[in-house]
C-alpha positions as CSV (number, residue, x, y, z in Angstrom):
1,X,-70.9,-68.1,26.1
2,X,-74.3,-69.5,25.4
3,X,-75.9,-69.9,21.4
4,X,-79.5,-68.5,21.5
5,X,-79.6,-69.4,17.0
6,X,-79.3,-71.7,16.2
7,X,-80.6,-74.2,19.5
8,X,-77.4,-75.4,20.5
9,X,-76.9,-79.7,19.7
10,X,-77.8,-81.1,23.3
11,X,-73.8,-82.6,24.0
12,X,-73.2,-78.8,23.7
13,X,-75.3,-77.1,25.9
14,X,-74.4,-79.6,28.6
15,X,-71.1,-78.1,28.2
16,X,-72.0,-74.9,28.6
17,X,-74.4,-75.0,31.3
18,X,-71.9,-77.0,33.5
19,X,-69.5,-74.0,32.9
20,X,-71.0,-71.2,32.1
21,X,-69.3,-67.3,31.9
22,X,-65.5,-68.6,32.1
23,X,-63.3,-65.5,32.7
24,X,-60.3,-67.9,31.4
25,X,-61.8,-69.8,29.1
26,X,-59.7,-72.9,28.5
27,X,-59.1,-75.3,24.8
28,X,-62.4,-76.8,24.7
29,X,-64.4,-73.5,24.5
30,X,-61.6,-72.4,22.3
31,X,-62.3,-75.7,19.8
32,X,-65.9,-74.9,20.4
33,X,-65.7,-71.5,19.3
34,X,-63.2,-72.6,16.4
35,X,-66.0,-75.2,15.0
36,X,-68.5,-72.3,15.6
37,X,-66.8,-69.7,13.5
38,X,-65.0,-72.1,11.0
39,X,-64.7,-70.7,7.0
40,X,-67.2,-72.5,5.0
41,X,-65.8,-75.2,2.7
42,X,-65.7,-74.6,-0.4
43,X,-65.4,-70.9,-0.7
44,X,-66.4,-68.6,-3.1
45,X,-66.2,-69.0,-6.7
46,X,-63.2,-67.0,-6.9
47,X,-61.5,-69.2,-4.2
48,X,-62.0,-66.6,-1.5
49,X,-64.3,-66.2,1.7
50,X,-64.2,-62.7,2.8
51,X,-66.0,-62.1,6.4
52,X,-66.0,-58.6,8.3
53,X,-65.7,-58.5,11.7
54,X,-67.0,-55.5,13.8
55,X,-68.4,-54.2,17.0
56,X,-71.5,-51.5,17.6
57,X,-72.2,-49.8,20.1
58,X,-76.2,-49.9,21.3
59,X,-76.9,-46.5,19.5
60,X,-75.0,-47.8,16.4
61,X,-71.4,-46.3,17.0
62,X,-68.4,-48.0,15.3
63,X,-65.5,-46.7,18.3
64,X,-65.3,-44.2,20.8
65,X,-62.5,-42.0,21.1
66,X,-61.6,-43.1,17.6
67,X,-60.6,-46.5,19.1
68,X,-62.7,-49.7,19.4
69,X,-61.5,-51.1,22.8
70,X,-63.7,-49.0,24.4
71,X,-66.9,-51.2,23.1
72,X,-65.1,-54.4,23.9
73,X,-64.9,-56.8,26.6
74,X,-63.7,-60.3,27.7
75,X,-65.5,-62.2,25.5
76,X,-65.8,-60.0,22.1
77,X,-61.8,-60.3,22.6
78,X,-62.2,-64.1,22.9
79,X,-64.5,-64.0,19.3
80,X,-61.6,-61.8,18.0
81,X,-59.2,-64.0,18.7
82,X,-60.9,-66.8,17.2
83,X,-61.7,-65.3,14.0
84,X,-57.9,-64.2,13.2
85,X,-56.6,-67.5,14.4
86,X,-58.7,-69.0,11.2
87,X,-57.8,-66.6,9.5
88,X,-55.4,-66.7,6.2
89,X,-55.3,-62.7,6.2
90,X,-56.5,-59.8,8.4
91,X,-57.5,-57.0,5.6
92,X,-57.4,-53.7,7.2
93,X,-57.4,-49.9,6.5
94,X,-54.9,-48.2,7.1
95,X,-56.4,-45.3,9.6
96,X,-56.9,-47.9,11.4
97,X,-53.9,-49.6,11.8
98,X,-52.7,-46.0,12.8
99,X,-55.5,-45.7,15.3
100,X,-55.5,-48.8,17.0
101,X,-51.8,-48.9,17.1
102,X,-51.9,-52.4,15.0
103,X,-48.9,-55.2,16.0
104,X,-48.8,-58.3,13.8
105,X,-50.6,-61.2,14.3
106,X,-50.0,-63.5,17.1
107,X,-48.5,-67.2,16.8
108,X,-50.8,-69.0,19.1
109,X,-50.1,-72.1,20.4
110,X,-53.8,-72.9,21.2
111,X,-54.7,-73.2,17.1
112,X,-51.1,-74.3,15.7
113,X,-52.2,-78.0,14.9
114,X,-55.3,-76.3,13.7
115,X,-53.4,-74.1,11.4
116,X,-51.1,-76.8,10.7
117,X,-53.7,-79.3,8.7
118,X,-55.1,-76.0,7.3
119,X,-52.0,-76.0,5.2
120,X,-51.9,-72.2,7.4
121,X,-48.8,-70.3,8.0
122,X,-48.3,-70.2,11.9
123,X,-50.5,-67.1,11.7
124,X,-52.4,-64.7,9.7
125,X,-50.7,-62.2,7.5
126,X,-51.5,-58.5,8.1
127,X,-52.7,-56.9,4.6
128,X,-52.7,-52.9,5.2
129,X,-55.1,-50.9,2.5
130,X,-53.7,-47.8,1.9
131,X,-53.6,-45.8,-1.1
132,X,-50.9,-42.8,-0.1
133,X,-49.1,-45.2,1.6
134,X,-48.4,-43.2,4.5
135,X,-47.4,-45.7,7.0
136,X,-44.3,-46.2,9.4
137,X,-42.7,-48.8,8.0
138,X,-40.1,-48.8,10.7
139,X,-42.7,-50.4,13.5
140,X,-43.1,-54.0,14.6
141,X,-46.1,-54.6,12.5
142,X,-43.9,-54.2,9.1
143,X,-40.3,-54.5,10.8
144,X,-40.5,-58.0,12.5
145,X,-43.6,-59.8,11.9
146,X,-44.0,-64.0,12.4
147,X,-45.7,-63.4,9.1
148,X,-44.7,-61.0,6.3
149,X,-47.3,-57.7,6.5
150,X,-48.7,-56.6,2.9
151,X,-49.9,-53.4,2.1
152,X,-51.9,-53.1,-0.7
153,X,-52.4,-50.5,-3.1
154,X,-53.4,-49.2,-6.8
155,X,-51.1,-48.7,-9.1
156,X,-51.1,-44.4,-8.6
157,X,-49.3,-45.2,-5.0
158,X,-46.8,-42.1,-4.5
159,X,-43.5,-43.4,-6.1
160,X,-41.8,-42.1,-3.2
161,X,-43.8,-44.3,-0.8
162,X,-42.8,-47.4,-3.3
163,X,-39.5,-46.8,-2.9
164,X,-40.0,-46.4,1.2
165,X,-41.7,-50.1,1.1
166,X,-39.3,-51.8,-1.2
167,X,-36.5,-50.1,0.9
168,X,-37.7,-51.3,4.0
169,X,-38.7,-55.0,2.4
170,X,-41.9,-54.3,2.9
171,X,-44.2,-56.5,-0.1
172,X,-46.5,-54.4,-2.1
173,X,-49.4,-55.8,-3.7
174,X,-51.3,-53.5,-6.8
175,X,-54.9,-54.7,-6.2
176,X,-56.3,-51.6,-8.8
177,X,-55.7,-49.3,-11.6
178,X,-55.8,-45.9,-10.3
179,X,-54.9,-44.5,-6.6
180,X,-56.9,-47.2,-4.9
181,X,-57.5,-50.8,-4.4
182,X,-60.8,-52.3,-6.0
183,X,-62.4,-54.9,-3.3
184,X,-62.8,-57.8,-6.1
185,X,-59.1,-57.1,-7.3
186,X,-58.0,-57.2,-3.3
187,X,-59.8,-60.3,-3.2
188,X,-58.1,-62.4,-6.5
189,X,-54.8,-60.7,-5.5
190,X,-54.5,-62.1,-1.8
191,X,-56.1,-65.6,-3.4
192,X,-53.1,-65.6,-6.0
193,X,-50.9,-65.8,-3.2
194,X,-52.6,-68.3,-1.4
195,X,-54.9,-65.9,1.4
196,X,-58.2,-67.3,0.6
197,X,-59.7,-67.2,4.2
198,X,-60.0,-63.0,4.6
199,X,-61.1,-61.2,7.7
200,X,-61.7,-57.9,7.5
201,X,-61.4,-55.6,11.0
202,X,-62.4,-52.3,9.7
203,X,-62.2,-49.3,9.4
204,X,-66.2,-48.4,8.1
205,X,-64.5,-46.4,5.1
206,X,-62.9,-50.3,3.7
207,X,-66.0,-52.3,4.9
208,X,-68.0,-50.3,3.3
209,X,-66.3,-50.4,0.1
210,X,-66.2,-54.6,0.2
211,X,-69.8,-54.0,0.8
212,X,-70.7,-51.4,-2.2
213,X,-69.0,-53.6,-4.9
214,X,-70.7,-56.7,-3.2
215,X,-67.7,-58.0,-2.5
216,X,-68.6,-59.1,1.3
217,X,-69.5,-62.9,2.1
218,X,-70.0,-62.7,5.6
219,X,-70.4,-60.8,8.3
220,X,-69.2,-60.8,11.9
221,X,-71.2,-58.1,14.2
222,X,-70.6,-57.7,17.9
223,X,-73.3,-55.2,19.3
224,X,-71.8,-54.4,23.0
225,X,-74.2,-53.4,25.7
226,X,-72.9,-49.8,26.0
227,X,-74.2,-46.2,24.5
228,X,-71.4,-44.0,22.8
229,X,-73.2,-40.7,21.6
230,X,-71.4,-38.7,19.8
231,X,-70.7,-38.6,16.2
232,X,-68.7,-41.8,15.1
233,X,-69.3,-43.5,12.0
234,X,-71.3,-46.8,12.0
235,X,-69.8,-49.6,10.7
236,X,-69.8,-49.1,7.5
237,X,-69.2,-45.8,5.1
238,X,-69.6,-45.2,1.5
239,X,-72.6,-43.8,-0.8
240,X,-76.1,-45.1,-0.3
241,X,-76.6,-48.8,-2.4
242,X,-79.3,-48.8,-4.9
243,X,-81.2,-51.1,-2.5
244,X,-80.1,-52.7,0.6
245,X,-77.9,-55.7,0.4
246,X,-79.7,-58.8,2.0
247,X,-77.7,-60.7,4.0
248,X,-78.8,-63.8,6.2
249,X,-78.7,-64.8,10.3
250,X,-76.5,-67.9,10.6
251,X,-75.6,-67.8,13.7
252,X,-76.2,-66.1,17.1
253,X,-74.3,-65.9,20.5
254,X,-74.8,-64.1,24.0
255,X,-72.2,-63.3,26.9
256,X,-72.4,-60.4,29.5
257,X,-74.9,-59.0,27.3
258,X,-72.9,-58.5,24.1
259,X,-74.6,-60.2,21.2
260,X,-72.7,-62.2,18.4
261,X,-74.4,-62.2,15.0
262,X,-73.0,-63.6,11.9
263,X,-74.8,-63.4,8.9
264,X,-74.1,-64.3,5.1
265,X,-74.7,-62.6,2.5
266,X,-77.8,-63.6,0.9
267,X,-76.0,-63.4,-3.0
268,X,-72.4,-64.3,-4.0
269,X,-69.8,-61.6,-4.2
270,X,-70.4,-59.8,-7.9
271,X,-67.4,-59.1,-9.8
């Protein structure tokens, strides 16, 4: 993987050139892509740093086939990888924990002294938005976890799917008033419990409410060399802003032709 922005310190792009495109890519990359993606310190004022990560197709599609593998390769796996390892808590809707057939989090032992002096559990939590609830409790990702999985919810859940949750010992977390969770409430609830690094994987209908209440640091955009068609959803969902939100090119990265933007938001998270 090779930085085009910024120009890459000199010690590094030795490295790289002297082994470029690795199909395996062994701890060194790993640590190189770890210092590359690393949450900024200190966070947000709230005590939060919420990033979105995402992949786009050429002609702006968010999956294909309803599913996002079919945009990835090798190396926007490697990125994904990366980003939950440093992560305190994936965020994710919950169409698209059904869709992609979500699993927890992986214990890797790659990042465990990482996560170790972090202060990190051994891996990220798995925090499911949902507001009817209407999840299989019964599969791995809530049944037998490394790290408890939260779903998180207003306080109009269904009753019914309460009860389901607590039965099943599943944690619920009320991030919001009526039938959904509020972004800036999803954000000091996780904090409260001690998930202040937040990635957010989708699906456009959640990013897109982090990004209408401006309550998106940072964002994570893979744009794979490949053309969908079609009529999926781009990365994002929701009514048109006022104006468009400004955000900020930190950071830019190339391999087989997918491109690896991150960009920060150009205002702190209001609320």
């Amino acid at each position: 993987m090779r930085r085009l922005y910024p120009a890459p310190a000199p010690a590094r792009a030795a490295a790289a050139s002297a082994s470029p495109g690795l199909a395996s890519p062994g701890l060194e990359e790993l640590a190189g892509l770890a210092e590359d993606y690393a949450y900024p310190e200190p966070v947000a004022a709230d005590g939060c740093w919420l990033r979105a990560n995402m992949v786009a197709s050429l002609d702006g599609a968010a999956h294909h086939g309803h599913r996002s593998q079919p945009l990835s390769g090798p190396a926007d796996m490697r990125v994904f990888g990366v980003l939950r390892a440093l992560a305190d808590a994936v965020v994710v809707g919950a169409e698209t924990v059904r869709r992609e057939g979500y699993r927890p989090a992986r214990v890797r032992a790659e990042f465990a002294e990482r996560r170790a002096a972090a202060g990190q559990a051994p891996a990220a939590a798995i925090a499911v938005v949902s507001s009817r609830l209407d999840l299989d409790f019964s599969l791995p990702l809530f049944a037998a976890p490394s790290v408890p999985t939260l779903v998180v919810t207003g306080a109009g859940a269904p009753p019914a799917r309460l009860a389901a949750a607590a039965e099943a010992g599943v944690e619920v977390v009320i991030a919001g008033e009526g039938g959904t969770a509020e972004p800036h409430r999803i954000r000091a609830e996780l904090a409260g419990r001690g998930l202040t690094r937040l990635l957010a994987e989708g699906g456009p209908r959640l990013l897109g409410a982090f990004a209408g209440a401006r309550a998106l640091d940072e964002l994570c955009l893979t744009v794979a060399p490949r053309l969908a068609l079609g009529a999926a959803p781009r990365i994002a969902t929701g009514p048109e802003l006022p104006e468009p939100h400004a955000f900020q090119l930190t950071d830019l990265l190339e391999e087989d032709g997918f491109l690896f933007h991150r960009y920060r938001s150009a205002t702190p998270p209001a609320g």
